[in-house]
C-alpha positions in Angstrom: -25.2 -134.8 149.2 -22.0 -137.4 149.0 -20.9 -138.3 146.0 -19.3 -142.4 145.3 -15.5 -142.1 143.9 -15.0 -145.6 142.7 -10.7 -145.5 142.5 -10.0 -147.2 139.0 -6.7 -149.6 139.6 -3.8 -149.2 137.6 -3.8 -150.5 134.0 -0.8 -154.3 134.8 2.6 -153.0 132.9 3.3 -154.6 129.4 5.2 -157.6 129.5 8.9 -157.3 129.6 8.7 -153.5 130.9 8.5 -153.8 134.7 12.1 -153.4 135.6 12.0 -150.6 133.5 9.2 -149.0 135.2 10.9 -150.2 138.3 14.0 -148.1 137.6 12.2 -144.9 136.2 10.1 -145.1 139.5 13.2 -144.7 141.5 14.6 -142.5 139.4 11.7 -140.0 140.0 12.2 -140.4 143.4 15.6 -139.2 143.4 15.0 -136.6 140.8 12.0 -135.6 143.8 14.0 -135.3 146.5 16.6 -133.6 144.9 14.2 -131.0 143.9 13.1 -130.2 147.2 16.3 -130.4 148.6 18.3 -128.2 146.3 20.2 -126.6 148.7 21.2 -129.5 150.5 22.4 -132.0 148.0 23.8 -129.3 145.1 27.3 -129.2 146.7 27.0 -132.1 147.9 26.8 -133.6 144.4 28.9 -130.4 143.0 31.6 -132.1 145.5 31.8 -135.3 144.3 32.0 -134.0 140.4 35.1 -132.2 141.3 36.6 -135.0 142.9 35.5 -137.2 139.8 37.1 -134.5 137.3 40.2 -134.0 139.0 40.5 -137.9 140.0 40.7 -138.3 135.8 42.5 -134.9 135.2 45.4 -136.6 137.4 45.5 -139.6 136.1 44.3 -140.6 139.6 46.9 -138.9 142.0 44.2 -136.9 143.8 42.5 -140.0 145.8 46.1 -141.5 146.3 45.9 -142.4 150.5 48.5 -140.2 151.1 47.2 -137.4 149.0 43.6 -137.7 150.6 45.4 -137.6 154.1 47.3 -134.3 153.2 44.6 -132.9 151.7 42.3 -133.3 155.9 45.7 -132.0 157.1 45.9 -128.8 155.2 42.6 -128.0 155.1 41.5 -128.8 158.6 42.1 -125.2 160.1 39.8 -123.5 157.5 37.6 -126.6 157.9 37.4 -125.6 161.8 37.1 -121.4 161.5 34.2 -122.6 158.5 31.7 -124.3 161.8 32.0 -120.9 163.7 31.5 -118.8 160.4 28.5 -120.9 159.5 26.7 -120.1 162.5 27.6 -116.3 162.5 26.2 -115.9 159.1 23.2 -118.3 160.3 23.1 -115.1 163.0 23.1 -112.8 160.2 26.2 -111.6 161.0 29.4 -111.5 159.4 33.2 -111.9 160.8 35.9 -110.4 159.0 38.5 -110.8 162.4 39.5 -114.2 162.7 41.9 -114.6 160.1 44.0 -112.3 162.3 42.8 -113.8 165.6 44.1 -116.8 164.4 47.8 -115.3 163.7 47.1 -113.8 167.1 46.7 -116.7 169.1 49.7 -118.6 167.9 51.3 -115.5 168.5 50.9 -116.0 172.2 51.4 -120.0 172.1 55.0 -119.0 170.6 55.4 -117.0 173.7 53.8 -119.1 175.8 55.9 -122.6 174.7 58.6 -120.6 173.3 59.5 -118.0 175.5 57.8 -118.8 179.1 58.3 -122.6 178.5 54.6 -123.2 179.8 53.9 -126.9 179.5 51.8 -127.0 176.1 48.7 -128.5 177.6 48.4 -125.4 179.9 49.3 -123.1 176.9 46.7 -124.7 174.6 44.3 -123.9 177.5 45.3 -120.2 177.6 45.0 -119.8 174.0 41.4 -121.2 174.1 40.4 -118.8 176.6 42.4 -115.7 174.6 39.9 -116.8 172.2 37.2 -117.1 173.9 37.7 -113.2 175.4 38.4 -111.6 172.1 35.3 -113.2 170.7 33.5 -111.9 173.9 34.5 -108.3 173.2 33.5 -108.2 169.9 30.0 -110.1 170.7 29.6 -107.7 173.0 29.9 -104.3 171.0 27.9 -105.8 168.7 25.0 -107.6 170.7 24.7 -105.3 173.3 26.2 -101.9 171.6 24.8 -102.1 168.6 27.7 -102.0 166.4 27.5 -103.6 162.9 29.4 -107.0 162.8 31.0 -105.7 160.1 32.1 -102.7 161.7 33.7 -104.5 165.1 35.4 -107.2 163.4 36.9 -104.9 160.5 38.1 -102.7 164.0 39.3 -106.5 165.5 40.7 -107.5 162.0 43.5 -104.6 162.5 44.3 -105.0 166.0 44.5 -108.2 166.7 46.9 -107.8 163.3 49.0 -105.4 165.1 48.8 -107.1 168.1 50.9 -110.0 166.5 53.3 -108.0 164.9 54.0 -106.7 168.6 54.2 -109.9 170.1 56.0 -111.6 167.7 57.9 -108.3 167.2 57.9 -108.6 163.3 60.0 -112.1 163.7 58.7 -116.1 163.2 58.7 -117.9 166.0 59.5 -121.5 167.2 60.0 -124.7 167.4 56.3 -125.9 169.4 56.7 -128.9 171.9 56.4 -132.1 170.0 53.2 -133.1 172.1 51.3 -129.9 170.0 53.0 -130.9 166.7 51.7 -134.3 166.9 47.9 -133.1 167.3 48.5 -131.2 163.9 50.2 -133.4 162.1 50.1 -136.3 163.6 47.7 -139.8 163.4 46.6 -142.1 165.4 49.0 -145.4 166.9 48.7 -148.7 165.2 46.9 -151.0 167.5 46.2 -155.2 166.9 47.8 -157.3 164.2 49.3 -156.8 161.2 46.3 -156.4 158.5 48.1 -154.2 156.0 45.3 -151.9 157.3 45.0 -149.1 160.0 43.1 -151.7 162.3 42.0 -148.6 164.4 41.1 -146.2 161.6 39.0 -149.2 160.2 37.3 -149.8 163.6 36.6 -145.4 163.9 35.1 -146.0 160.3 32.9 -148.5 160.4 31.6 -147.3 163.7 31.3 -144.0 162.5 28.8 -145.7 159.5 26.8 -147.6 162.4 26.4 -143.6 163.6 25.2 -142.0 160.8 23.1 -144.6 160.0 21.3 -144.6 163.5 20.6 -141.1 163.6 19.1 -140.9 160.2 16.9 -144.0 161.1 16.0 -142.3 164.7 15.6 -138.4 162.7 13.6 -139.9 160.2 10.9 -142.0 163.0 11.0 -138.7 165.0 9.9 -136.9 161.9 7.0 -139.7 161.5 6.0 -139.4 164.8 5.1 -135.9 164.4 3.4 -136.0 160.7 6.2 -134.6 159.0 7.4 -134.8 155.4 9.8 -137.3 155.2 11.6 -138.7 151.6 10.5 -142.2 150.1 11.5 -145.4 151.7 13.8 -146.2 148.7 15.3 -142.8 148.4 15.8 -142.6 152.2 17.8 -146.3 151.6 19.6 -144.6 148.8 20.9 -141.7 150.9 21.8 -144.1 153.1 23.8 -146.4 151.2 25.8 -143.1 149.3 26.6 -142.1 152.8 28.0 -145.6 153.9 30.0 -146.2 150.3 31.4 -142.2 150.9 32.4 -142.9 154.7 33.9 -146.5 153.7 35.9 -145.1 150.7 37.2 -142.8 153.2 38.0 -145.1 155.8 39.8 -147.7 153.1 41.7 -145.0 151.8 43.0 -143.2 155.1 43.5 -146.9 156.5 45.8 -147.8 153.6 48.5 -145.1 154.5 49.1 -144.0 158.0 45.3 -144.1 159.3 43.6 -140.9 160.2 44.6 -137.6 161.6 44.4 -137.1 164.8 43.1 -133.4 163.7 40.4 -135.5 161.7 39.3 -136.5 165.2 38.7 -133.3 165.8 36.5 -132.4 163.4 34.8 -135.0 163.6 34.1 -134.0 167.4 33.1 -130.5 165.7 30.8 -131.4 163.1 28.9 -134.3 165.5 28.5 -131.7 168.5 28.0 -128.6 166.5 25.5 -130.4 164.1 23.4 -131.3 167.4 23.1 -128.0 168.8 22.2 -126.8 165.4 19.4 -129.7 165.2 18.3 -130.2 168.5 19.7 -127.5 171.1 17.0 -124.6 172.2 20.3 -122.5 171.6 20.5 -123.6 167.9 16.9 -123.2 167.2 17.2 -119.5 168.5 20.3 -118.9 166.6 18.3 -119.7 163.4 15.4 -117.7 164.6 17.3 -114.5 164.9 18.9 -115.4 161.8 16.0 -116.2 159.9 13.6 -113.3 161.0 14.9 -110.7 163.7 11.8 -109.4 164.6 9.8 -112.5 165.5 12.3 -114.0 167.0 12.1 -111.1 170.1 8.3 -111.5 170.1 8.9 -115.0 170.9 11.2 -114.3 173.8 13.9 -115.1 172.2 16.8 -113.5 173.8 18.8 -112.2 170.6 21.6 -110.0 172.6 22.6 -113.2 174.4 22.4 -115.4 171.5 24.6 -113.4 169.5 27.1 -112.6 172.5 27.7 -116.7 172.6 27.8 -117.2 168.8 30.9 -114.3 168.6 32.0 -116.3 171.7 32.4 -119.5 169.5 33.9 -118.4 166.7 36.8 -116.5 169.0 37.2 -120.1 170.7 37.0 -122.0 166.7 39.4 -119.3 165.7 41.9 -120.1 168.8 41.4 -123.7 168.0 42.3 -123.1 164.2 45.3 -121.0 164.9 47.1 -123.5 167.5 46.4 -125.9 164.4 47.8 -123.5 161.9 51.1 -122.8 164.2 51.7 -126.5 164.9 51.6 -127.8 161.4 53.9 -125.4 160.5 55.7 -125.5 163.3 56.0 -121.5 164.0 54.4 -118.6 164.5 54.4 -115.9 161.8 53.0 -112.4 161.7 51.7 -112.9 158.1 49.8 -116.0 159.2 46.2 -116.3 158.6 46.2 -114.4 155.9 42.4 -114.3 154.2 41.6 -117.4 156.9 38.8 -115.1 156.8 37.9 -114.9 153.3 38.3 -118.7 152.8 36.1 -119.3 155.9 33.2 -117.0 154.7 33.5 -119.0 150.9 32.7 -122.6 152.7 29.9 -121.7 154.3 28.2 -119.5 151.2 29.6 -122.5 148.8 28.4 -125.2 151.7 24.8 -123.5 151.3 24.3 -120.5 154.0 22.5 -117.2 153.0 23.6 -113.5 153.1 19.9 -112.9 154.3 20.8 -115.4 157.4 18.3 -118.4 158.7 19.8 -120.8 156.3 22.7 -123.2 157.0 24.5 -126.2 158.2 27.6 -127.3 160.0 28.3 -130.4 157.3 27.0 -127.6 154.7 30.1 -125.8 155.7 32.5 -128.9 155.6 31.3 -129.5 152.1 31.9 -126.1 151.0 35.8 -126.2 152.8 35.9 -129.3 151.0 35.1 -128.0 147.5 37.7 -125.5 148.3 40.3 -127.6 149.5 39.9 -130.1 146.4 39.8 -127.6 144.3 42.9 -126.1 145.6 44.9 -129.4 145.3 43.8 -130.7 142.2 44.7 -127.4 140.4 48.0 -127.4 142.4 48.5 -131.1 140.8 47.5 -130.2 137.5 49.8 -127.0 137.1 47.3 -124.7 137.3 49.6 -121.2 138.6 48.0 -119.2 141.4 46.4 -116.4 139.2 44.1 -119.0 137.8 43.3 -120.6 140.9 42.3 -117.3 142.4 39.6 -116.7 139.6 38.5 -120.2 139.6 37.5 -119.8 143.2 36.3 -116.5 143.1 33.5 -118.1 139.9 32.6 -121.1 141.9 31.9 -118.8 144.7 29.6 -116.5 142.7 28.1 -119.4 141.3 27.2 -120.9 144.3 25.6 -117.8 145.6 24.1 -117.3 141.9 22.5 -120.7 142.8 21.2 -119.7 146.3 19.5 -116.6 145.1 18.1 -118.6 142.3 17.1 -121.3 143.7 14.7 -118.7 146.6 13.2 -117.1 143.3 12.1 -120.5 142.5 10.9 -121.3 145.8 9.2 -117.9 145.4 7.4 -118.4 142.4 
């Protein structure tokens, strides 16, 4: 027996009250998505308060060009050891090494450039694969010995320490090439005519814009294609246009002072290539599996040993990358360097939306959370704010943000 549902068509709008309705409807929208992607957006939008506050707190000096361009240089190291934390914890694992892998491996570019005057091309290649070695141990007692993560890289954390001090025998170390110092601190040559602008910053931004905008257009039809959820036409424009006003205001202001950082570059390499793998590489689906839930993961032949050898593989490489970074902006090798890399790294990705339980994460969730911390850092270094202060204000916006995560999956729960 069928019964007739006659749909009854929605009573016209009073005069005079359609915009309104209009703007409440997109206003839902955005209120919609933002509730079902919590984790996503909260930092993002947590980011652009702190910018906002301390933008008005210093009477504008925070988003002065140069400022903006100082704050990518000085962050850009804990920016690149963040990508390679993110996907450990994604692994469920932890890293508590590469803070001192990092002083490590400028250790042996000092003695590399300094001391065996290796060309710094060939040295830079040396200290990747250093890296890439010491990760490899330390993936391998863990993945295939069984060793707790925390365990082997509290062990590495004290020997790759000592292992500076030895190298460096307790002293700094330096001058690097220039080549190396200009990948640190350097940006990229003017090019065309005189516009008052960085014509090829401008040119890396806008294309950059015509990216993003691509892939969320081709993500969001491949989503279609297979009957997934996807957001609302007009908050899907939304999200776009935010993205293309943030990426422009970048681009103006980096483009009004020298143009961008060559280390920018780099990152942006990073976060594009990394972000892939993570979105559409077998490798990064399995790294979430394992991550996510262990057991399951091996009943679907996914091979966790190897998985995890290759993710402590990467960070050691990440960390390598980060410390020739480190040595060259600073244009030495220390045996105190890198000190709490670690510790910074590890607070990006929680604050940038990864979980202790692993399975959850992103690489431009760990970019935001370095961000947070490096704006934060700054803007309270503008203000006057002394180190003690700093210290606690990061250590509450940390707990915060894993306040929220564990908040946030009791109301997913519920």
């Amino acid at each position: 027996m069928s019964t007739d549902v006659t749909a009854k068509s929605p009573a016209p709008a009073p005069p005079g009250k359609s915009g309104g309705a209009a703007g409440d409807g997109l206003l839902q929208l955005v209120m919609e998505g933002m509730r079902r992607n919590m984790r996503q957006y909260g930092m993002l939008i947590a980011l652009g308060l702190i910018v906002v506050l301390f933008a008005v707190w210093t009477d504008g000096d925070l988003l002065l060009p140069r400022n903006v361009s100082n704050l990518v240089l000085q962050n850009s190291y804990i920016l690149i050891l963040a990508i390679g934390m993110m996907l450990v914890i994604i692994a469920g694992h932890i890293d508590l090494s590469v803070g001192s892998l990092t002083a490590f491996v400028g250790s042996m570019a000092a003695v590399f450039m300094v001391k065996q005057d290796l060309p710094w091309p060939l040295a830079v290649v040396l200290c990747l694969a250093v890296g890439a070695v010491a990760g490899a141990v330390q993936g391998f007692f863990i993945a295939y010995g069984g060793i707790p993560s925390f365990i082997v890289t509290l062990a590495g954390m004290l020997i790759f320490r000592g292992l500076t001090e030895i190298f460096l025998e307790g002293q700094t170390l330096g001058p690097f090439p220039d080549g190396l110092q200009k990948v640190a601190n350097g940006f990229l040559p003017e090019v065309g005519p005189n516009t008052n602008y960085h014509n090829l910053t401008l040119l890396l931004g806008f294309a950059m814009i015509a990216f993003v905008i691509f892939q969320e257009v081709r993500d969001r039809k491949r989503q279609q294609e297979f009957n997934l959820d996807v957001p609302p036409t007009k908050l899907f424009l939304l999200k776009l246009v935010a993205i293309g006003a943030a990426v422009l205001t970048l681009t103006m202001l980096l483009a009004s002072y020298k143009g961008a950082p060559i280390v920018l570059l780099i990152l942006g390499v990073l976060l594009v290539g990394f972000g892939y793998v993570m979105r559409n590489a077998i490798i990064g689906r399995h790294i979430y599996a394992i991550g996510g839930n262990l057991p399951a993961a091996k009943l679907s032949g996914v091979k966790d040993k190897k998985v995890t050898f290759l993710v402590f593989l990467n960070m050691g490489m990440l960390a390598a990358l980060a410390g020739l970074v480190f040595a060259a902006r600073f244009n030495a090798a220390s045996p105190k360097a890198g000190l709490n890399f670690e510790l910074e790294a590890i607070a990006a990705s929680f604050i940038g939306g990864a979980s202790m339980s692993g399975g959850v994460g992103t690489v431009l969730g760990a970019i935001i959370g370095g961000l947070v911390l490096g704006v934060l850092n700054n803007g309270m270094n503008l203000v006057g704010i002394g180190t003690d202060w700093q210290q606690v204000i990061k250590g509450m916006v940390l707990l915060a943000a894993v306040g929220f995560d564990v908040w946030n999956k009791r109301k997913v729960g519920s």
